[in-house]
mmCIF file of the N, C-alpha and C atoms, coordinates in Angstrom:
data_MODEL
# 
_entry.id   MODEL 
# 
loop_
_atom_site.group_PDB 
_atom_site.id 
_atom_site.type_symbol 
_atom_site.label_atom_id 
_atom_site.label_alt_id 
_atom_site.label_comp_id 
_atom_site.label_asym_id 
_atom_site.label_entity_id 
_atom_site.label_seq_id 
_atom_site.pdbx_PDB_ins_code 
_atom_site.Cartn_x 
_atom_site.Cartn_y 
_atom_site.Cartn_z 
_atom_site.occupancy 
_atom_site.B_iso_or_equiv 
_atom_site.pdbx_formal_charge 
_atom_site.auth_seq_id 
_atom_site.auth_comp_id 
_atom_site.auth_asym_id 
_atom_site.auth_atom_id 
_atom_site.pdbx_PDB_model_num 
ATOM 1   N N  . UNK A 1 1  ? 116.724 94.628  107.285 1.00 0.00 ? 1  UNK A N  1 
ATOM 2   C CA . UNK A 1 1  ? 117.050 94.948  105.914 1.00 0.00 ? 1  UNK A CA 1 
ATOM 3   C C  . UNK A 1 1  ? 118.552 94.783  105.711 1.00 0.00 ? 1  UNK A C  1 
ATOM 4   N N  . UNK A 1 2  ? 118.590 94.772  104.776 1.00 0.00 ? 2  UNK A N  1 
ATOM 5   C CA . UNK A 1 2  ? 120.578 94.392  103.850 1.00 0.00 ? 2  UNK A CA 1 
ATOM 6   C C  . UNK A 1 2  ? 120.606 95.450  102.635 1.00 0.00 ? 2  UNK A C  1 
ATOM 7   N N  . UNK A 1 3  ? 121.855 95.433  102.833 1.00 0.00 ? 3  UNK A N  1 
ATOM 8   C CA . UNK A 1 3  ? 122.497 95.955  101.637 1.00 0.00 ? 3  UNK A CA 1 
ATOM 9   C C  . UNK A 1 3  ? 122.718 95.092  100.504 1.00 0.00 ? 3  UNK A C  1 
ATOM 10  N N  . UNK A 1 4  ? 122.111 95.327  99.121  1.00 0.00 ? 4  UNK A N  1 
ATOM 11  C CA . UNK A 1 4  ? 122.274 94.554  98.394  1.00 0.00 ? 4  UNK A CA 1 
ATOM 12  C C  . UNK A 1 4  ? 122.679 94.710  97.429  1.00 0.00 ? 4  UNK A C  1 
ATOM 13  N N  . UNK A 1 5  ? 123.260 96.485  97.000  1.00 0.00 ? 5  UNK A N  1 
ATOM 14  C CA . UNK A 1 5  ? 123.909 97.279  95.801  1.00 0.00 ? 5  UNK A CA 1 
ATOM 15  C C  . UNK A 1 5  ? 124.319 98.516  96.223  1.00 0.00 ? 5  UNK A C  1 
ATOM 16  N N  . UNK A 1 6  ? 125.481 98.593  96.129  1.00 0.00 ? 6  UNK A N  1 
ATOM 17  C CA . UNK A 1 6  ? 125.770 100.533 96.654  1.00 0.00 ? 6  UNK A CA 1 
ATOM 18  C C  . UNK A 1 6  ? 126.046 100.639 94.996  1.00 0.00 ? 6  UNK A C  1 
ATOM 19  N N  . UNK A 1 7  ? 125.956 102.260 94.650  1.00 0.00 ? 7  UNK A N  1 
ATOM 20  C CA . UNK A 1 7  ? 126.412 102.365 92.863  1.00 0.00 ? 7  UNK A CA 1 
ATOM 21  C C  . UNK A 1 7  ? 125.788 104.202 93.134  1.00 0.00 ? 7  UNK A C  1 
ATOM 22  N N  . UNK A 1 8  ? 126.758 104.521 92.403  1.00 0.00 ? 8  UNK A N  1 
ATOM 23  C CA . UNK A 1 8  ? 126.659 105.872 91.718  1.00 0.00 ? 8  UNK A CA 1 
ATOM 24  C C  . UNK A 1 8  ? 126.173 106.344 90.541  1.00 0.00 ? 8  UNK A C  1 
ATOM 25  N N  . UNK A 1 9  ? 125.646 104.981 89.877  1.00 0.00 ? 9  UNK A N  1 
ATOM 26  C CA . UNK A 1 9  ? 125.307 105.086 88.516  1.00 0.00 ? 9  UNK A CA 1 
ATOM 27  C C  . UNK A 1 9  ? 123.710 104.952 88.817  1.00 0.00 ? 9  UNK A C  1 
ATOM 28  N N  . UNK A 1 10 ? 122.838 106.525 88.671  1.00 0.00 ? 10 UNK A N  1 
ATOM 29  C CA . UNK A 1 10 ? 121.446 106.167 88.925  1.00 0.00 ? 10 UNK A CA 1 
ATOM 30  C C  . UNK A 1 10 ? 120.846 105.308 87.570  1.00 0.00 ? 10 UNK A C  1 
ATOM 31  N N  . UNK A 1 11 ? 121.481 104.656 86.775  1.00 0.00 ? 11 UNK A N  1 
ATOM 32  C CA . UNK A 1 11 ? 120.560 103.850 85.797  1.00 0.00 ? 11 UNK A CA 1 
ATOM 33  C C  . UNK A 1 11 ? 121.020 102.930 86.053  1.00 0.00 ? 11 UNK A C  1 
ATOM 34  N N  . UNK A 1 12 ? 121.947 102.466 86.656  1.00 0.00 ? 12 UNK A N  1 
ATOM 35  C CA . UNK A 1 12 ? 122.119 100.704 87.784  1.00 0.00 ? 12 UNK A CA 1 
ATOM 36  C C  . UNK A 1 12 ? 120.782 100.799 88.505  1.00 0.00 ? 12 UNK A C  1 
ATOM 37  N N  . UNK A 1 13 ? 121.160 101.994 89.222  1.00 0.00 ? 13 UNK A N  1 
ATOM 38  C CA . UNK A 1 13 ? 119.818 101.647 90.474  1.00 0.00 ? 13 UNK A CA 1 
ATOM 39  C C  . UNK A 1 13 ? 118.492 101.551 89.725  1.00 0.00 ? 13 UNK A C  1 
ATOM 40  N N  . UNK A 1 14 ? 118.151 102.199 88.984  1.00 0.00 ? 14 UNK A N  1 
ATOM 41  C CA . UNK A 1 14 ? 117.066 102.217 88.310  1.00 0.00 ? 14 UNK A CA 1 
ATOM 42  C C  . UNK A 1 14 ? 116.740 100.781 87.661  1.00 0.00 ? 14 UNK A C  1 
ATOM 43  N N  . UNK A 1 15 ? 117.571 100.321 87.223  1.00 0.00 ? 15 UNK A N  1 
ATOM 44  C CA . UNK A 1 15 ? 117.672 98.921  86.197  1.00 0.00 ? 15 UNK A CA 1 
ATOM 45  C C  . UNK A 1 15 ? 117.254 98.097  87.288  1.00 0.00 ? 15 UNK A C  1 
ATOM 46  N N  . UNK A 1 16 ? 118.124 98.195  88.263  1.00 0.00 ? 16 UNK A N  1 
ATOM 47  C CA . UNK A 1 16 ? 118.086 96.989  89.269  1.00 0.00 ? 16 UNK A CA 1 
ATOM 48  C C  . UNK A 1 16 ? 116.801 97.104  90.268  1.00 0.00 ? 16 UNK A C  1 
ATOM 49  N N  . UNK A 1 17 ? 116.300 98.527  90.525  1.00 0.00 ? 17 UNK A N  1 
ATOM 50  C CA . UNK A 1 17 ? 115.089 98.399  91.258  1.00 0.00 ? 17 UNK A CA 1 
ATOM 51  C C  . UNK A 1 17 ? 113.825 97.828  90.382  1.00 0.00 ? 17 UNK A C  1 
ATOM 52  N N  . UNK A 1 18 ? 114.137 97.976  89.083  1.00 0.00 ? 18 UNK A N  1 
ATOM 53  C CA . UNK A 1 18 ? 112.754 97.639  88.106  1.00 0.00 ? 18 UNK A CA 1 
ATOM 54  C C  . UNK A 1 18 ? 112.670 96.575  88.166  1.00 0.00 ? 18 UNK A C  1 
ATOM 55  N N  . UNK A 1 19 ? 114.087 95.312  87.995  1.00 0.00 ? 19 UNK A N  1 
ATOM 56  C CA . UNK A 1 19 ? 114.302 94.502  88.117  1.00 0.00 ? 19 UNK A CA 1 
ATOM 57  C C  . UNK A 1 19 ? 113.572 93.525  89.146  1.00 0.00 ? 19 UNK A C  1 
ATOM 58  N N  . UNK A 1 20 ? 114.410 94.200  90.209  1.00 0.00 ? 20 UNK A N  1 
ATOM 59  C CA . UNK A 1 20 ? 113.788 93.404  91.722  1.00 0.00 ? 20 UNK A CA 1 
ATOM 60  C C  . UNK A 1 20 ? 112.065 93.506  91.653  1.00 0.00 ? 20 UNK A C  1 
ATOM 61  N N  . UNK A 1 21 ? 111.747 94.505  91.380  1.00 0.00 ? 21 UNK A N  1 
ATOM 62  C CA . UNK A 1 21 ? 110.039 95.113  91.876  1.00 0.00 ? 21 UNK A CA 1 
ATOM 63  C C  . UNK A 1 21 ? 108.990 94.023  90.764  1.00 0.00 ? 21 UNK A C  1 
ATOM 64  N N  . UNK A 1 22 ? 110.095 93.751  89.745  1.00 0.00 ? 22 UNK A N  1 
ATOM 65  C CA . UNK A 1 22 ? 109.214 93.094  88.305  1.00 0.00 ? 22 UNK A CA 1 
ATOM 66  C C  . UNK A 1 22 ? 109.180 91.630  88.893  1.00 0.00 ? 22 UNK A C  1 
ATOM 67  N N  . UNK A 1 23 ? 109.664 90.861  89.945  1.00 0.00 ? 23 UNK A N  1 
ATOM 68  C CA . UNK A 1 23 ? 110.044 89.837  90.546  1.00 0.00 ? 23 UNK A CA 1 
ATOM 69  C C  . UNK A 1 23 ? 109.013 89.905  92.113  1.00 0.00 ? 23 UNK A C  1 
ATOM 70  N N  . UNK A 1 24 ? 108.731 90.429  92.590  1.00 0.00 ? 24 UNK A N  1 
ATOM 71  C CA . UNK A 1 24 ? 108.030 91.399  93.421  1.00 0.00 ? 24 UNK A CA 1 
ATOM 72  C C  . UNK A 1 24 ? 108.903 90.949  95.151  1.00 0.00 ? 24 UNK A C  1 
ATOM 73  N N  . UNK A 1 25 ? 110.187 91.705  94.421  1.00 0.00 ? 25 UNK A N  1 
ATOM 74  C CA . UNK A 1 25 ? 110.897 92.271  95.468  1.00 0.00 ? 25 UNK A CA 1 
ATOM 75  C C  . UNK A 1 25 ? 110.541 93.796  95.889  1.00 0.00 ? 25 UNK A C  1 
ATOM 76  N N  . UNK A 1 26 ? 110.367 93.698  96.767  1.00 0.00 ? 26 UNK A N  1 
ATOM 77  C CA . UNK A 1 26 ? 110.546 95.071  97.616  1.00 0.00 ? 26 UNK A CA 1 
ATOM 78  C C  . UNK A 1 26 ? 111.730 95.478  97.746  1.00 0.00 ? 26 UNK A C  1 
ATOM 79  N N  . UNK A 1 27 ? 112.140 97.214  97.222  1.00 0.00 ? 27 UNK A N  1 
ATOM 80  C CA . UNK A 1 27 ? 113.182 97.759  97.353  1.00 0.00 ? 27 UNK A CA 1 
ATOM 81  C C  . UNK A 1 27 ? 113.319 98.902  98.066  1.00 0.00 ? 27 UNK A C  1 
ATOM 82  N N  . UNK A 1 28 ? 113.880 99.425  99.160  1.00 0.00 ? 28 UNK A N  1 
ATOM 83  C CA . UNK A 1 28 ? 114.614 100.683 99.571  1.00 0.00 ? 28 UNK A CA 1 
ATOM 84  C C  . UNK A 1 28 ? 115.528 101.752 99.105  1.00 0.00 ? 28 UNK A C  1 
ATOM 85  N N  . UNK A 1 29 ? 115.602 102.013 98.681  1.00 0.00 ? 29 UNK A N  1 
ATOM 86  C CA . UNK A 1 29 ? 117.033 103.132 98.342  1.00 0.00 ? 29 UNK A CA 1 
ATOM 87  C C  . UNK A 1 29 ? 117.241 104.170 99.561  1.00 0.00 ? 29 UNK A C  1 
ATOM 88  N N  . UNK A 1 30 ? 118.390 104.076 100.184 1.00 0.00 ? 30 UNK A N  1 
ATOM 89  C CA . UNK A 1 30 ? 118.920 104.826 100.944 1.00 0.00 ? 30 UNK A CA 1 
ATOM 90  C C  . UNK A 1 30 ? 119.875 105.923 99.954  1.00 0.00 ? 30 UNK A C  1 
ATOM 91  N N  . UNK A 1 31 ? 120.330 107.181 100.897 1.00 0.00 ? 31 UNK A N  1 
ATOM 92  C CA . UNK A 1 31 ? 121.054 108.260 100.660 1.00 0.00 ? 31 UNK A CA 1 
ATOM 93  C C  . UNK A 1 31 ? 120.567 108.131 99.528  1.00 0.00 ? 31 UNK A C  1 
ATOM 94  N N  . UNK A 1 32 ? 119.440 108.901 98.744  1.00 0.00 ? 32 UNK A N  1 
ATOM 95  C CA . UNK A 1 32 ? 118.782 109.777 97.651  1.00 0.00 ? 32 UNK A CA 1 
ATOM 96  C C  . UNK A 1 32 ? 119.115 111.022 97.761  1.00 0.00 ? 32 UNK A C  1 
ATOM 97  N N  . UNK A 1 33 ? 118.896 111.461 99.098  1.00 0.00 ? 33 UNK A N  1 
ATOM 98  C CA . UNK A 1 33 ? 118.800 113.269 98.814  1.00 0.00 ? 33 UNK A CA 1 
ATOM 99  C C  . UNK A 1 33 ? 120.462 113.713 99.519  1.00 0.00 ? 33 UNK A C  1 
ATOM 100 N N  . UNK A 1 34 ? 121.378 112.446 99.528  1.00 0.00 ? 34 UNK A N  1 
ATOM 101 C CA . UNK A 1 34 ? 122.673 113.114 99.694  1.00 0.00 ? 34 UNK A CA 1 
ATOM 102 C C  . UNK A 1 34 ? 123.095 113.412 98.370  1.00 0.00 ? 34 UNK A C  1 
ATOM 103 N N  . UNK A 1 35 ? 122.369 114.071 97.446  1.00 0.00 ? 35 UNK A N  1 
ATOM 104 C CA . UNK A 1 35 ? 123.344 114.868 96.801  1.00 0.00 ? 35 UNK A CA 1 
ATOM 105 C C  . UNK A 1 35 ? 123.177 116.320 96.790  1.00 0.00 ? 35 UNK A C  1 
ATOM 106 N N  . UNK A 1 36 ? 122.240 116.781 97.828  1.00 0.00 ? 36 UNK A N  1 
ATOM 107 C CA . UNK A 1 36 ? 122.264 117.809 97.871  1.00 0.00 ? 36 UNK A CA 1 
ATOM 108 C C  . UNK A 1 36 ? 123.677 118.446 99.293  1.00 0.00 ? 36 UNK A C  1 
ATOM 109 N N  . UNK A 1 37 ? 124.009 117.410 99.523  1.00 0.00 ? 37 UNK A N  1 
ATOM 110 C CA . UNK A 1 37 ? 125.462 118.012 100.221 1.00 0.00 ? 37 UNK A CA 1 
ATOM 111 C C  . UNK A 1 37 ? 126.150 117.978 99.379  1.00 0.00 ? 37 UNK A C  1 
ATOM 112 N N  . UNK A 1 38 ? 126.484 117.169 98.230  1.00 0.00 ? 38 UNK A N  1 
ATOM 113 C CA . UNK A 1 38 ? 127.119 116.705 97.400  1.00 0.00 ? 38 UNK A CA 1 
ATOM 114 C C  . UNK A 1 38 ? 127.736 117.594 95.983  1.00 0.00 ? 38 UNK A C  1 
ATOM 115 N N  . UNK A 1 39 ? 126.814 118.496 96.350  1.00 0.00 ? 39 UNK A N  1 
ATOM 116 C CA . UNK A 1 39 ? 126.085 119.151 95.186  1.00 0.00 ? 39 UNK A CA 1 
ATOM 117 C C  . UNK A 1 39 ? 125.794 118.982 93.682  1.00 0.00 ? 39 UNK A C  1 
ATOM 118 N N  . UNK A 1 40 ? 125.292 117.454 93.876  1.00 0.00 ? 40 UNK A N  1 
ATOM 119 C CA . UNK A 1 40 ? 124.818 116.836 92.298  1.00 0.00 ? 40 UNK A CA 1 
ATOM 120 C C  . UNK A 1 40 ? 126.426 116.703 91.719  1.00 0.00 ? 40 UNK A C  1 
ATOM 121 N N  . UNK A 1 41 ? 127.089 116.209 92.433  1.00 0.00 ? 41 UNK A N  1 
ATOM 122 C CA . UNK A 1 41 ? 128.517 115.662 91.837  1.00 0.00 ? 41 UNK A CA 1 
ATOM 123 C C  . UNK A 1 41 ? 128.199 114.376 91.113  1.00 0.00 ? 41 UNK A C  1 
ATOM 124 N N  . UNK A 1 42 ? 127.599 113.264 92.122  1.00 0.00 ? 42 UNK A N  1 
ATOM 125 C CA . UNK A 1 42 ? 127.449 111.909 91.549  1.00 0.00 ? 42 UNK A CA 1 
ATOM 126 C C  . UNK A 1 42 ? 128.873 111.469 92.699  1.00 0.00 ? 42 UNK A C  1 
ATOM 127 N N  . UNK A 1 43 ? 129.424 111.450 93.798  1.00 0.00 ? 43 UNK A N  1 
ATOM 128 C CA . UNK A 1 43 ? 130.351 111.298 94.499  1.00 0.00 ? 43 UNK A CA 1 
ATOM 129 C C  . UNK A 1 43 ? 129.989 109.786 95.938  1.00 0.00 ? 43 UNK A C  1 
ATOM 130 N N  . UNK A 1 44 ? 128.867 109.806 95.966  1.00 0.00 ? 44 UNK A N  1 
ATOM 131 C CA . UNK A 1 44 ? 128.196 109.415 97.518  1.00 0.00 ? 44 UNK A CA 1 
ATOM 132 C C  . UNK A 1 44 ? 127.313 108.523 96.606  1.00 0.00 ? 44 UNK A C  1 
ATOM 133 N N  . UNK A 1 45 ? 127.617 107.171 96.875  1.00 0.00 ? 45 UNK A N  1 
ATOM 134 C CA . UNK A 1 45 ? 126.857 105.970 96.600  1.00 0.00 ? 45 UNK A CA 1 
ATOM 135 C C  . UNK A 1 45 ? 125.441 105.996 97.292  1.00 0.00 ? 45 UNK A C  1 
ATOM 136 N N  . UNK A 1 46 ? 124.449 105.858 96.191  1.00 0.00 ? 46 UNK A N  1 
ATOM 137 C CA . UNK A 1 46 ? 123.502 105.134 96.701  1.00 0.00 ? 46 UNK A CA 1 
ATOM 138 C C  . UNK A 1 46 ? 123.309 103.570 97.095  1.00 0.00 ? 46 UNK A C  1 
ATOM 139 N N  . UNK A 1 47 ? 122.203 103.517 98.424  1.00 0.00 ? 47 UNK A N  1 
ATOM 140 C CA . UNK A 1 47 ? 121.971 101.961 98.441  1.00 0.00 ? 47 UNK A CA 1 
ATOM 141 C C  . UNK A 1 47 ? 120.711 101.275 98.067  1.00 0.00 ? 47 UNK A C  1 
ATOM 142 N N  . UNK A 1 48 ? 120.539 100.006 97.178  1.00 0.00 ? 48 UNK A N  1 
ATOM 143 C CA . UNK A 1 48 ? 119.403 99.367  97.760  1.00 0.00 ? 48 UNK A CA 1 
ATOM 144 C C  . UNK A 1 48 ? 119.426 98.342  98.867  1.00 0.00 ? 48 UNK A C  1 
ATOM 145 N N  . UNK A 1 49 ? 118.365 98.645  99.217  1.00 0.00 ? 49 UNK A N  1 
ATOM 146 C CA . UNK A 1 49 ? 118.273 97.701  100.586 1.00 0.00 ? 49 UNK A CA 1 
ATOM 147 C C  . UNK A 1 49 ? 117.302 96.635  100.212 1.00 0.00 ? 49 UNK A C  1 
ATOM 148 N N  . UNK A 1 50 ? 117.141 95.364  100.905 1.00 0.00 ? 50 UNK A N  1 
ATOM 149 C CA . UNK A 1 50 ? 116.107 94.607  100.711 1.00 0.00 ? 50 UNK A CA 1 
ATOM 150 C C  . UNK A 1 50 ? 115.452 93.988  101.833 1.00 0.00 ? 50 UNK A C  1 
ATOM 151 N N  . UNK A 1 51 ? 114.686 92.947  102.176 1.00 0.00 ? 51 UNK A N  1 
ATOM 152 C CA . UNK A 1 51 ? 114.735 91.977  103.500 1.00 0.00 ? 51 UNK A CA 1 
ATOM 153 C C  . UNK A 1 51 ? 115.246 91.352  103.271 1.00 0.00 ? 51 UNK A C  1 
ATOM 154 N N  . UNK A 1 52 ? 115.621 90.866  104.494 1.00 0.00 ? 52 UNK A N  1 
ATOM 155 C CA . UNK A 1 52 ? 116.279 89.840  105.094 1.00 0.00 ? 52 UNK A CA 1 
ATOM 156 C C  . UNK A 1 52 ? 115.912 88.263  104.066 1.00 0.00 ? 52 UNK A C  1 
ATOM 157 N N  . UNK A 1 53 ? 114.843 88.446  104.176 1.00 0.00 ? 53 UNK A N  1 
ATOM 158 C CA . UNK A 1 53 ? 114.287 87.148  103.429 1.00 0.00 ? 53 UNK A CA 1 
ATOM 159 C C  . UNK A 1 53 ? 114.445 86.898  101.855 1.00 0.00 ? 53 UNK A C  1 
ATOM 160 N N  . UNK A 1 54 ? 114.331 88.272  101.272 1.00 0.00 ? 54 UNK A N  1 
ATOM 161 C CA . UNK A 1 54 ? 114.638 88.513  99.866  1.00 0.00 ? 54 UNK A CA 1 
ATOM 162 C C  . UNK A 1 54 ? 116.063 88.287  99.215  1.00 0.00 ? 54 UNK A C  1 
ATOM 163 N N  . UNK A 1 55 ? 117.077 88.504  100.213 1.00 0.00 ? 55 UNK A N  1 
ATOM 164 C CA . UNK A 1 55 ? 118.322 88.803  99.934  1.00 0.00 ? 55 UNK A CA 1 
ATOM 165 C C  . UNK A 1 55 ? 118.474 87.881  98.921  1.00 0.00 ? 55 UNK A C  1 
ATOM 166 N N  . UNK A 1 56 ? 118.822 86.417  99.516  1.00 0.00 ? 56 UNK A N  1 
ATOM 167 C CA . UNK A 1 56 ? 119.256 85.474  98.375  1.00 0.00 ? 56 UNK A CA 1 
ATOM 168 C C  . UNK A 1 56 ? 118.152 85.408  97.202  1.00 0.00 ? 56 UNK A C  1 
ATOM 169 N N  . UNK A 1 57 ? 116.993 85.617  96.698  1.00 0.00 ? 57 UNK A N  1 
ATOM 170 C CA . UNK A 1 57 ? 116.427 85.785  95.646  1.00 0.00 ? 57 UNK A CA 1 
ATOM 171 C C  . UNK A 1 57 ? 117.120 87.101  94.923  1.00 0.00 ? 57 UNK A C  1 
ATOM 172 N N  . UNK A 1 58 ? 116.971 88.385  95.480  1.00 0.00 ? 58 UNK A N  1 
ATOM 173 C CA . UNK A 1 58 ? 117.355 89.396  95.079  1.00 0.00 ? 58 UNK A CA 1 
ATOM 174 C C  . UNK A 1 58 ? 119.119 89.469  94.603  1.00 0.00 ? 58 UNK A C  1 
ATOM 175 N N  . UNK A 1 59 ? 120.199 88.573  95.247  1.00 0.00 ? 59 UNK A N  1 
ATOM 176 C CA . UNK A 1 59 ? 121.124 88.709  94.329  1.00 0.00 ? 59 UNK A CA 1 
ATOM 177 C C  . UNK A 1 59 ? 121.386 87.168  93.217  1.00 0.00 ? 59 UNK A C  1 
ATOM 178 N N  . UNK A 1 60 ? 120.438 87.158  92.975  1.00 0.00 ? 60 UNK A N  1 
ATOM 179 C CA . UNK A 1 60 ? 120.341 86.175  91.762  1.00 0.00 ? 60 UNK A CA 1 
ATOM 180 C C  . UNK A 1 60 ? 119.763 86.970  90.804  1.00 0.00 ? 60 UNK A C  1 
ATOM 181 N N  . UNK A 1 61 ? 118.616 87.825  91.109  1.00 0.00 ? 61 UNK A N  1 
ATOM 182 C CA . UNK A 1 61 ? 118.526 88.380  89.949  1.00 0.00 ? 61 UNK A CA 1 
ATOM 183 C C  . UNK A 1 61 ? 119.306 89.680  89.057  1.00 0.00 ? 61 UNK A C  1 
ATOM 184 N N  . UNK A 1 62 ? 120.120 89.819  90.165  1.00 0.00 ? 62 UNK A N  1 
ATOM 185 C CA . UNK A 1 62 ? 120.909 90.922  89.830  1.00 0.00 ? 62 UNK A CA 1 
ATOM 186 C C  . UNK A 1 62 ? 122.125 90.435  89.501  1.00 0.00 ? 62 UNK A C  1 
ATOM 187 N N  . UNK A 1 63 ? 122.383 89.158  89.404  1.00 0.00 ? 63 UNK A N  1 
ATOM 188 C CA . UNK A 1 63 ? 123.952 87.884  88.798  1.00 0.00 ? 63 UNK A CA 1 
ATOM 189 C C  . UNK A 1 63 ? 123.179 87.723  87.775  1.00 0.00 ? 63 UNK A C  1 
ATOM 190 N N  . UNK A 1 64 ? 122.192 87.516  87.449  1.00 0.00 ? 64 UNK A N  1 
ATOM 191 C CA . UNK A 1 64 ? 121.594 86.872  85.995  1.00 0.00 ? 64 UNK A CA 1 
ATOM 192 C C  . UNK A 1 64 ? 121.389 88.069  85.069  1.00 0.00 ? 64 UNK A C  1 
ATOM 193 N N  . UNK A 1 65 ? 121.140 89.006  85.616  1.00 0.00 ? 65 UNK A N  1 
ATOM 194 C CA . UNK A 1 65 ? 120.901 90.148  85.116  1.00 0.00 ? 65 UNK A CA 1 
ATOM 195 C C  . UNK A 1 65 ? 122.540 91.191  84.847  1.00 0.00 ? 65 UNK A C  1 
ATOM 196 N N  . UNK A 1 66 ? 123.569 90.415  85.373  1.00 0.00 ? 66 UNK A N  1 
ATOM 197 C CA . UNK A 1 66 ? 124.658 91.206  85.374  1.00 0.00 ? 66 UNK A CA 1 
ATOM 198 C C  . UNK A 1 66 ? 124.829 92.541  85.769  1.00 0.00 ? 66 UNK A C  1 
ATOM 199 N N  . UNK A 1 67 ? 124.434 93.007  86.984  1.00 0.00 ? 67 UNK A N  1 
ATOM 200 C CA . UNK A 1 67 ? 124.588 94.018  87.326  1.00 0.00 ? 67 UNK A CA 1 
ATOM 201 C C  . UNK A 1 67 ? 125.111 93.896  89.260  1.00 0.00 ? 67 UNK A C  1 
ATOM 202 N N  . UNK A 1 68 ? 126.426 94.618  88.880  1.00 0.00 ? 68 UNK A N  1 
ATOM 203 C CA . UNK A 1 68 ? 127.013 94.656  90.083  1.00 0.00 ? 68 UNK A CA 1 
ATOM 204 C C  . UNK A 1 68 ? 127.451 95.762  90.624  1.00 0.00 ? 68 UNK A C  1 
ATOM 205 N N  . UNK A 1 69 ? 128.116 95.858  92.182  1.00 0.00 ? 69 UNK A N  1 
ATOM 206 C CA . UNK A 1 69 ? 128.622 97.288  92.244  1.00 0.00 ? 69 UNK A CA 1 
ATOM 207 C C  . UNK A 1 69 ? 129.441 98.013  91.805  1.00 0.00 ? 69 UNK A C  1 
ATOM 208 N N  . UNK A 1 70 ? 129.407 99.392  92.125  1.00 0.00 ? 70 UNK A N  1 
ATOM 209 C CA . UNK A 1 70 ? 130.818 100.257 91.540  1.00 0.00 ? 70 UNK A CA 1 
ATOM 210 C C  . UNK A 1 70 ? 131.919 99.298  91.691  1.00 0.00 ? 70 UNK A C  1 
# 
């Protein structure tokens, strides 16, 4: 798997996982429940992850779609 978006903004991630999944990318999100160290600051980037194989599909749709990282 790859990193294919870190962002603090959960309606990036949201946009961009609907995105990928509507394409039928498979998505991961790592560090979800770090905001409970965090304490719901919004401080600690989330990631999506993808495969290996997806990657170059998956950041095309997220260049066409204009959505990039923090």
């Amino acid at each position: 798997m790859k990193e294919l978006l870190r962002s603090t903004d959960p309606v990036k991630l949201a946009m961009a996982t609907a995105l990928l999944e509507g394409e039928g990318i498979r998505v991961f999100q790592l560090d979800v429940h770090m905001s409970v160290l965090e304490g719901s600051l919004g401080i600690l980037p989330r990631r999506l992850m993808v495969r290996d194989q997806d990657m170059f599909m998956a950041q095309a749709v997220l260049r066409d779609n204009e959505i990039g990282s923090d």
